[in-house]
C-alpha positions in Angstrom: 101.6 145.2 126.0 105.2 146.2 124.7 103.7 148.5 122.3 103.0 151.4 125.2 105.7 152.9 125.9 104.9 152.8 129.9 105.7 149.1 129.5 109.2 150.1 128.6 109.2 152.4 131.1 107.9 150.2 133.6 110.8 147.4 132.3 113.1 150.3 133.4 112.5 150.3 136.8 112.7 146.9 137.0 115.9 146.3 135.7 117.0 149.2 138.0 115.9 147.6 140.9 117.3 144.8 140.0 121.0 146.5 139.8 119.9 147.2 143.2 120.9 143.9 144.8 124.7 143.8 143.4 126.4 146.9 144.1 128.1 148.7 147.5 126.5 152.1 148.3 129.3 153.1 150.4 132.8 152.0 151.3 134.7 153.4 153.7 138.4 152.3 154.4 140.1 153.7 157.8 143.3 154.1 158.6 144.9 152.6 161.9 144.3 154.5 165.1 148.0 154.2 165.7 150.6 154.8 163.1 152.5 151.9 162.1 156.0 151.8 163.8 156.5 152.0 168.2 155.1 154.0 170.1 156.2 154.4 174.0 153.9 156.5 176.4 155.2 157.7 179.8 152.7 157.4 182.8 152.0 159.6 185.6 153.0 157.1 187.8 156.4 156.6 185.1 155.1 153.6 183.2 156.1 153.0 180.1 154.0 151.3 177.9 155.4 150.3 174.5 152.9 149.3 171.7 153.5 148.1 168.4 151.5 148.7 165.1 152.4 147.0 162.0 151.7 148.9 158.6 148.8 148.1 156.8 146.3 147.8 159.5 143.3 148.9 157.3 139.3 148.4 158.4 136.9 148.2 155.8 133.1 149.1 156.2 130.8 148.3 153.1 127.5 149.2 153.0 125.2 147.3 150.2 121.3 145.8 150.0 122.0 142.9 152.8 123.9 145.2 155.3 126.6 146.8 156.3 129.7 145.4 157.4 132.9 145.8 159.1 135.8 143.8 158.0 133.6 141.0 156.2 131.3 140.5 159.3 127.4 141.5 159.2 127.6 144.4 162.0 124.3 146.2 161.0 121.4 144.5 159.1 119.4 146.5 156.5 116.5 143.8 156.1 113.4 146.3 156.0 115.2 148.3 152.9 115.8 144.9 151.1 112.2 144.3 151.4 111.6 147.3 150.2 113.6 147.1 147.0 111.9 143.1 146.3 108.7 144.6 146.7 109.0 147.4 144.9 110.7 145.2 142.2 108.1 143.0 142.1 105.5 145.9 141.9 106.5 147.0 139.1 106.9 143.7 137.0 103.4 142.8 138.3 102.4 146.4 137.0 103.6 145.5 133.5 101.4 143.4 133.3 98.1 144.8 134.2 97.9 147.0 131.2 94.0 146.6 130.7 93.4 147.7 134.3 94.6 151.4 133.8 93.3 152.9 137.1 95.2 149.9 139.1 98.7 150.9 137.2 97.9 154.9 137.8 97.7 153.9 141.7 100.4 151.1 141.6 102.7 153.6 140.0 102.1 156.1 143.0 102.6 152.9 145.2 105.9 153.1 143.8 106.9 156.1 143.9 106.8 156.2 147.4 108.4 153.1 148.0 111.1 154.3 146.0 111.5 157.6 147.8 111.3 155.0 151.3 114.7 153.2 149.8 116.4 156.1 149.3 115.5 157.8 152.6 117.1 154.5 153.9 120.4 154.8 152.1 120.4 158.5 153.2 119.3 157.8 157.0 122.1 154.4 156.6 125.0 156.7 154.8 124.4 159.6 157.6 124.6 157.2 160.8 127.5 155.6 159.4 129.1 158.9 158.9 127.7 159.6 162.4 129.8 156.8 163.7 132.9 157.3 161.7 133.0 160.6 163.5 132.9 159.5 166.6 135.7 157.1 166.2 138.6 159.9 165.5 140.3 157.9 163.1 140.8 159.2 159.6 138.7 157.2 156.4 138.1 157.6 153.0 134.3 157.3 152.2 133.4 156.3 148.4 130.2 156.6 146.7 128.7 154.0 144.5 125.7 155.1 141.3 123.6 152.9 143.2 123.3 155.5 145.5 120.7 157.4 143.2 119.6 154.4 141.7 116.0 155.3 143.1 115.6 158.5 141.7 116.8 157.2 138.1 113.6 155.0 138.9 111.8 157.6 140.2 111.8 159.5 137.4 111.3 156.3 135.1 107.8 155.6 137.4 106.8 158.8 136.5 107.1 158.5 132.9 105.0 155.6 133.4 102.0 157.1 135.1 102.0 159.9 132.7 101.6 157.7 129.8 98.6 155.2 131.6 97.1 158.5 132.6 97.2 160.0 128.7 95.9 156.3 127.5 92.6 157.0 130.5 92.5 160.4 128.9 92.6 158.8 124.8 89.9 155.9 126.2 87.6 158.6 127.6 87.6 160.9 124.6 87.4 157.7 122.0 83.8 157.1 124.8 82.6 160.6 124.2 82.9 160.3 120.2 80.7 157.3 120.4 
């Protein structure tokens, strides 16, 4: 079982996925929408309004596996990519050890693949619509990246290692048949 190097591989992924659950994808800090100090405004009707902004009023948005949130507080839920990542997890430790059922790894792996390229399509679709959002809000921020943001592909890549090694063991089986 450890002796193929798609086990390794496949040991990879895991452990990738497993990163997976720790890390922030994005963080985005944002500024006050007033700056700190007084402000006085003048109506139309001569008001004056007076508001006061202490310094340091910061909001902080995080976006990891469980969700994203705003100050500390859950403000969008990201459940179906988390279910995505454990499955895919899961998949692959399962694969590891299926290693006499090649043709069940070769389609497991492409199971994977795709799954993989779902979580990242849901980090992209969740890191534009926050972006989206941040726009619309006219307040400057600070967005910052995390690694785990192409954690995926890394897999990706690591998946596709895999199914090119079950595939050349099917290919070494079939040609040991034929000598027989």
């Amino acid at each position: 079982m450890l002796q193929r190097i798609q086990t390794v591989h496949l040991l990879i992924v895991v452990a990738l996925m497993a990163v997976m659950f720790f890390p922030n994808y994005a963080t985005v800090k944002m500024g006050a929408p007033l700056p700190a100090g007084t402000v006085e405004t003048v109506g139309a009707d001569s008001t004056i309004t007076r508001v006061v902004v202490p310094a340091g009023v910061e909001e902080e948005i995080t976006f990891n596996l469980w969700g994203i949130y705003q100050n500390g507080q859950k403000a969008v839920p990201t459940t179906y990519m988390a279910v995505l990542v454990i499955l895919t997890l899961v998949l692959a430790f399962a694969t590891v050890f299926l290693y006499r059922k090649r043709w069940i790894q070769v389609r497991l792996c492409f199971a994977m693949a795709i799954m993989l390229l779902g979580i990242e399509a849901f980090i992209a679709l969740y890191i534009y619509k926050l972006k989206e959002i941040l726009d619309t809000m006219m307040r400057d921020y600070a967005v910052k990246y995390s690694v785990a943001d192409v954690l995926p592909l890394v897999a990706l890549v690591f998946v596709y290692f895999a199914f090119r090694g079950v595939s050349k063991d099917i290919a070494l089986i079939k040609s040991l048949d034929r000598i027989r």
